[in-house]
Backbone as a printed PyTorch tensor [residue, N CA C, xyz], in Angstrom:
tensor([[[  6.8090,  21.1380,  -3.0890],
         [  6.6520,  20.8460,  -4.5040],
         [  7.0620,  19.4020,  -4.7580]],

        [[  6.5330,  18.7920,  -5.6910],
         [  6.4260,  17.6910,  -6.1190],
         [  7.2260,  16.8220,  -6.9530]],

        [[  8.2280,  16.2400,  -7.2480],
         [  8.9110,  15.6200,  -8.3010],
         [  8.3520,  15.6160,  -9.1990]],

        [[  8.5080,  16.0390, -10.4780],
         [  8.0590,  15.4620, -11.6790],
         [  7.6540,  14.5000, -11.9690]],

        [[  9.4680,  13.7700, -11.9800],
         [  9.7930,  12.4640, -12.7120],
         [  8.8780,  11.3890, -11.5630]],

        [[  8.7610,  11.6480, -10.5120],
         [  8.4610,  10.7920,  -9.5280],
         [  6.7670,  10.0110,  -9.9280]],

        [[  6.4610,   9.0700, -10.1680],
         [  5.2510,   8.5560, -10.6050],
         [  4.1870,   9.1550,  -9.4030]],

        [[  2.8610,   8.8470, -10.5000],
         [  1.6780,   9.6480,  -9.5840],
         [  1.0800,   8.3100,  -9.1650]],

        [[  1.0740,   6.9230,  -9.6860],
         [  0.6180,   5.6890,  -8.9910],
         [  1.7500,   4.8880,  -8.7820]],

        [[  1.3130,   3.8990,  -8.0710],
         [  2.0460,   2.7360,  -8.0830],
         [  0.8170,   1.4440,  -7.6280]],

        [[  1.1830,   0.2410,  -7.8950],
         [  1.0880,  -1.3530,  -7.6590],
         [  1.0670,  -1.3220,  -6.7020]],

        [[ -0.6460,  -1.7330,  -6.4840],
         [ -0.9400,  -2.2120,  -4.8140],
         [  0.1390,  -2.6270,  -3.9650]],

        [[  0.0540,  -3.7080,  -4.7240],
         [  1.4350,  -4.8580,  -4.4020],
         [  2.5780,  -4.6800,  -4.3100]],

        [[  3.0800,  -3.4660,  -4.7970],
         [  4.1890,  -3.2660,  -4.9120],
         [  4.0450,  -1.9440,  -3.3760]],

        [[  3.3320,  -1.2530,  -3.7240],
         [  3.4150,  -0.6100,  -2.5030],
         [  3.7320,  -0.8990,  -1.5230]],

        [[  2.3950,  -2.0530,  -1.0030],
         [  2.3800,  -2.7130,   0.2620],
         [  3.5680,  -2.9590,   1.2100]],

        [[  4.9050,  -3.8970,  -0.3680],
         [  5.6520,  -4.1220,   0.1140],
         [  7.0050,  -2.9840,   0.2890]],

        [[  6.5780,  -1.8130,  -0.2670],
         [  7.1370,  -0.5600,   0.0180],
         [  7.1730,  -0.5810,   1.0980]],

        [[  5.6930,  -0.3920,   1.7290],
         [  5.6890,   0.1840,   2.9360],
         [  5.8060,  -0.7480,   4.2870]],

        [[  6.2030,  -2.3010,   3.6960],
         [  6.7850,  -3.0260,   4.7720],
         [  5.3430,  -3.7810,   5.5820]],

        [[  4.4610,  -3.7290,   4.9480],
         [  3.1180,  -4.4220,   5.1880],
         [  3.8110,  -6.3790,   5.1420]],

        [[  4.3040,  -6.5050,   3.9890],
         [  4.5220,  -7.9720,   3.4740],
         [  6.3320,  -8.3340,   3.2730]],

        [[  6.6370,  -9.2950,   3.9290],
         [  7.8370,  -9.6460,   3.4640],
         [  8.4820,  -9.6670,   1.7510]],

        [[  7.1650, -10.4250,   1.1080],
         [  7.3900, -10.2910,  -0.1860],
         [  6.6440,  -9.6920,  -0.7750]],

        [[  7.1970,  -8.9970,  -2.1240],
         [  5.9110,  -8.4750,  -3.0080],
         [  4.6350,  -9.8070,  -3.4240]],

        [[  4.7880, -10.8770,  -3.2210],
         [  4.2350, -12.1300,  -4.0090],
         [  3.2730, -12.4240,  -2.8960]],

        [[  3.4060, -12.1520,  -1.9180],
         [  3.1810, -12.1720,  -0.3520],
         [  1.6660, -11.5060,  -0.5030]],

        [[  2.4500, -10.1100,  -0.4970],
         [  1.3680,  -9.0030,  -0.6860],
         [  0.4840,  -9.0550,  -2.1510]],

        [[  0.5390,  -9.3870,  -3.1460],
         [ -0.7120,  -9.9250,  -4.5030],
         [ -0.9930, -10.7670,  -4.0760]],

        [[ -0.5650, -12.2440,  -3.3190],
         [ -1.7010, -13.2720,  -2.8500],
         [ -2.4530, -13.2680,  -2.3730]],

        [[ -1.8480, -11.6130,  -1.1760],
         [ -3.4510, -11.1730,   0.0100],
         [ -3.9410, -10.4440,  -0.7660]],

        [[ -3.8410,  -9.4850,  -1.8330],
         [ -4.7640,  -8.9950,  -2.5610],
         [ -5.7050,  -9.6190,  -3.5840]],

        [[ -5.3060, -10.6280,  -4.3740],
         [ -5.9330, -11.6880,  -4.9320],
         [ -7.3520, -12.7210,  -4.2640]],

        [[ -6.9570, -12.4330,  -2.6950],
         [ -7.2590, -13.1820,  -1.5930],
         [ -8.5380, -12.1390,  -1.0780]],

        [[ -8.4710, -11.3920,  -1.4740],
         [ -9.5970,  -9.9540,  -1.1620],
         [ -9.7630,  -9.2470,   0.0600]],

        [[ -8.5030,  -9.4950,  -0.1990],
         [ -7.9550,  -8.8810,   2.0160],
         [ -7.3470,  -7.2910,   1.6870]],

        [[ -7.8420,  -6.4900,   0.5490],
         [ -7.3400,  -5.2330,   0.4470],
         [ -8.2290,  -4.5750,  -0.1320]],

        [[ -8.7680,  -3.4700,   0.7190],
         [-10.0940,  -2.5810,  -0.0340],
         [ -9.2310,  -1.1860,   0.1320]],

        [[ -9.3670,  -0.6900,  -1.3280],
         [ -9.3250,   0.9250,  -1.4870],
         [ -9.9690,   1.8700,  -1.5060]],

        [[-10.2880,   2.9990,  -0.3300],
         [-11.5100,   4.0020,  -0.2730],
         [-12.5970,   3.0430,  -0.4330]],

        [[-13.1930,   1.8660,   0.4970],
         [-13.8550,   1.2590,   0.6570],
         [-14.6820,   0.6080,  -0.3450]],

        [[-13.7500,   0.2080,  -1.8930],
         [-14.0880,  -0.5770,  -2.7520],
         [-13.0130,  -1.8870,  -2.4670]],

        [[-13.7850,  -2.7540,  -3.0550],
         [-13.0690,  -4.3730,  -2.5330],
         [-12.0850,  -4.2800,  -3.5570]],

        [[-11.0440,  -4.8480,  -3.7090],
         [ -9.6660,  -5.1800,  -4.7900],
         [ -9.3410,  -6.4270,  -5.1420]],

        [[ -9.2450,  -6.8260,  -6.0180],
         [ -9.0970,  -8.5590,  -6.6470],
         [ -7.6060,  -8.4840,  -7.1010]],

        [[ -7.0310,  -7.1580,  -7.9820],
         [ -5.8600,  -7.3740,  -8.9480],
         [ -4.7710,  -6.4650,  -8.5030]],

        [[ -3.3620,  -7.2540,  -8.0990],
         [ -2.3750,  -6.8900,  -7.9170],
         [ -2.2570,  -5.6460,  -8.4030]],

        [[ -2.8380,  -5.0360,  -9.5770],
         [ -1.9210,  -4.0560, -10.4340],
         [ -2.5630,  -3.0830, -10.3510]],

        [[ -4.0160,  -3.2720,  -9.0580],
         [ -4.7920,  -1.7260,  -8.7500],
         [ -3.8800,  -0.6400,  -8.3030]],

        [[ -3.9560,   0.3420,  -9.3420],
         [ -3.1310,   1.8290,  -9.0980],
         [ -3.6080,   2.0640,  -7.4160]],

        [[ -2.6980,   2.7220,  -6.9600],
         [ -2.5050,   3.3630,  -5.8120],
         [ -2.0370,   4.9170,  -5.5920]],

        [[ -2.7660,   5.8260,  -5.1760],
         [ -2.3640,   7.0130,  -5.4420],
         [ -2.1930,   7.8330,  -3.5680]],

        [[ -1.5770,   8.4930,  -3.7390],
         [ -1.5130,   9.7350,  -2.1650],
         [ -2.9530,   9.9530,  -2.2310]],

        [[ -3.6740,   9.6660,  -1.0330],
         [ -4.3930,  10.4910,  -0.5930],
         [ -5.5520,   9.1560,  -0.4090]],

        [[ -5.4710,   7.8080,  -1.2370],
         [ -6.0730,   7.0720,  -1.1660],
         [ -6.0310,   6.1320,   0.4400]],

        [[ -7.1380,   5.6510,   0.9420],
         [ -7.4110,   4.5720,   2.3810],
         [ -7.8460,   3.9670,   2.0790]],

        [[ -6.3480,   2.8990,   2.6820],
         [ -6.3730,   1.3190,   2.5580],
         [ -6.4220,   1.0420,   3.8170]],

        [[ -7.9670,  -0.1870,   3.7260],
         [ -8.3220,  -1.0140,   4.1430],
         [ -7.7810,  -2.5440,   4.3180]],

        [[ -6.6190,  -3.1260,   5.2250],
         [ -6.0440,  -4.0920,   5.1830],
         [ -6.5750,  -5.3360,   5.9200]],

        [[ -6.3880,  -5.9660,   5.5530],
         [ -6.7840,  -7.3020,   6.6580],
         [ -5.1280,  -8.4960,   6.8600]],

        [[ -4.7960,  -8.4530,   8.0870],
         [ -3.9280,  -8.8470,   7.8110],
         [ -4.1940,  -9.9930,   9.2670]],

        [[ -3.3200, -11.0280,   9.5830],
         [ -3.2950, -12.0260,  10.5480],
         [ -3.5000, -11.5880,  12.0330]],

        [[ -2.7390, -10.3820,  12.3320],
         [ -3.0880,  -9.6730,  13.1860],
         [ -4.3900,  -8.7340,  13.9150]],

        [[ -4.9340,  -8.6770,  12.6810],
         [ -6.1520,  -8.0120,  12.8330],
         [ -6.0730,  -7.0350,  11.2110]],

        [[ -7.3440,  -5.8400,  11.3740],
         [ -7.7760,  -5.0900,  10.3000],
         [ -6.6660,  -3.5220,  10.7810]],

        [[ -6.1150,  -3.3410,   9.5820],
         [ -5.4630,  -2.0020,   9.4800],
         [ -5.9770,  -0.8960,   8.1190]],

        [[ -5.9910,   0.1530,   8.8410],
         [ -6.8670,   1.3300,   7.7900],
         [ -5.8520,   2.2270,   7.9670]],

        [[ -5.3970,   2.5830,   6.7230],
         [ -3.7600,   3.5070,   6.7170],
         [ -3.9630,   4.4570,   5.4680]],

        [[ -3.6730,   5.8880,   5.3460],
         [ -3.9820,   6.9600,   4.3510],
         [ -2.6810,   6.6430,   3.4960]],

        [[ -2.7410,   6.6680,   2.2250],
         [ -1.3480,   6.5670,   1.5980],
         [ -0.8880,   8.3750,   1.5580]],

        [[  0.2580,   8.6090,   2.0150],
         [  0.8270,   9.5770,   1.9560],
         [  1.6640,  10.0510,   0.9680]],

        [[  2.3830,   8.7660,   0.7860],
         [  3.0940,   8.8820,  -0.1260],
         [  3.6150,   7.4740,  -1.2660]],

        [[  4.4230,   7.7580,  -2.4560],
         [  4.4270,   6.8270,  -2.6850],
         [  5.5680,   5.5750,  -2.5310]],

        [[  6.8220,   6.5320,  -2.3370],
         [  8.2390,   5.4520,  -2.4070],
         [  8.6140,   5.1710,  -3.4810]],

        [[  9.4400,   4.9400,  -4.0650],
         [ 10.5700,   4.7060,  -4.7810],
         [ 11.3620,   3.2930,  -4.6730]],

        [[ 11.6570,   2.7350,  -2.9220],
         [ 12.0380,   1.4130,  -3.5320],
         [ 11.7320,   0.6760,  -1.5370]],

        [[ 12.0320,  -0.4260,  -1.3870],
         [ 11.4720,  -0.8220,  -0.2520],
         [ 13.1660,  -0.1420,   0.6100]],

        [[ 13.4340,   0.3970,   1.5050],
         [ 13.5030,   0.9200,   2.3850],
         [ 13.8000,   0.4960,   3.8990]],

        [[ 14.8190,   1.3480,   5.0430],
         [ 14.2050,   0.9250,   5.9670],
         [ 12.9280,   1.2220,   6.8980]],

        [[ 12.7410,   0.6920,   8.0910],
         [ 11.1210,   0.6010,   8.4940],
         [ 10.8010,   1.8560,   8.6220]],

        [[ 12.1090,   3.0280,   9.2500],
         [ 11.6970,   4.6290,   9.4190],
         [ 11.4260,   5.2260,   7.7050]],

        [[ 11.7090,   4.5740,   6.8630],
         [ 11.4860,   5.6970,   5.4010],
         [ 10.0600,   5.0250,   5.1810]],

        [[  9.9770,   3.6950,   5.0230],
         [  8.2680,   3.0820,   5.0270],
         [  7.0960,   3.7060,   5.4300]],

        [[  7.5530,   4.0150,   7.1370],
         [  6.1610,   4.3530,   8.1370],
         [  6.0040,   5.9480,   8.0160]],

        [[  6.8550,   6.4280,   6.8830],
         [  6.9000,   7.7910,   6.1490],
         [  5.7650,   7.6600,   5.0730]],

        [[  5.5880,   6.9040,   4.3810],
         [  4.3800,   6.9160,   3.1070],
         [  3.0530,   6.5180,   3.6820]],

        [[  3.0290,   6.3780,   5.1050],
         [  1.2910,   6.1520,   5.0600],
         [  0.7360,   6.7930,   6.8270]],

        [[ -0.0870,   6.7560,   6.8160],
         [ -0.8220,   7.3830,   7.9600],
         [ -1.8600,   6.5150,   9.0110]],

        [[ -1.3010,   6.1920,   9.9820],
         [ -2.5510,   5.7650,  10.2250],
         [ -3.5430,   5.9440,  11.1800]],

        [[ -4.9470,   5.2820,  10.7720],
         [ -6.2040,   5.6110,  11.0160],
         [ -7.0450,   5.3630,  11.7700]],

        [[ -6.4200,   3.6580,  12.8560],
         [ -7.4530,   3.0170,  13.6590],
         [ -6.4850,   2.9540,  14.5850]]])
C-alpha cells in the first residue's frame, strides 16, 4: 500500500537528481533544457515535466544513452543504495 501523503509526481529535474543521475539539480534542467531527456519516448524541453512510477526515461548522458523505468519516486536525494531503489533498468 501506498502513502497517501507521499506525492504521485515529481520534477524531472528534481528526480534525476534523486536518483543520483546529476551532481546538481541545475545540472540535471540544463540536460533537460538541452533535450537529452525523453519520457515514454516523447522528447522533453522543461525542467518541471511531471514524472510519475511506471514512466521510461530515456537519458542521454556523456557516457552513453540510459533507458531506466521510474519505480519510484523519493522523497529527498539519498545514498546511492536508496537512489538505485527508484528506478529500473532497461538496456
Amino acid at each position: 500500500m501506498t502513502d497517501p501523503a507521499a506525492p504521485q509526481t515529481l520534477r524531472a529535474d528534481k528526480w534525476l537528481w534523486h536518483a543520483r543521475f546529476f551532481k546538481t539539480r541545475a545540472l540535471s534542467a540544463r540536460m533537460i533544457e538541452g533535450g537529452k531527456l525523453r519520457v515514454n519516448s516523447g522528447k522533453v524541453s522543461k525542467a518541471g515535466r511531471a514524472i510519475r512510477p511506471g514512466d521510461v526515461l530515456t537519458i542521454t548522458l556523456p557516457g552513453g544513452v540510459r533507458v531506466v523505468r521510474v519505480l519510484a519516486l523519493g522523497t529527498r536525494r539519498g545514498p546511492a543504495s536508496e537512489a538505485q531503489a527508484l528506478y529500473e533498468e532497461m538496456t
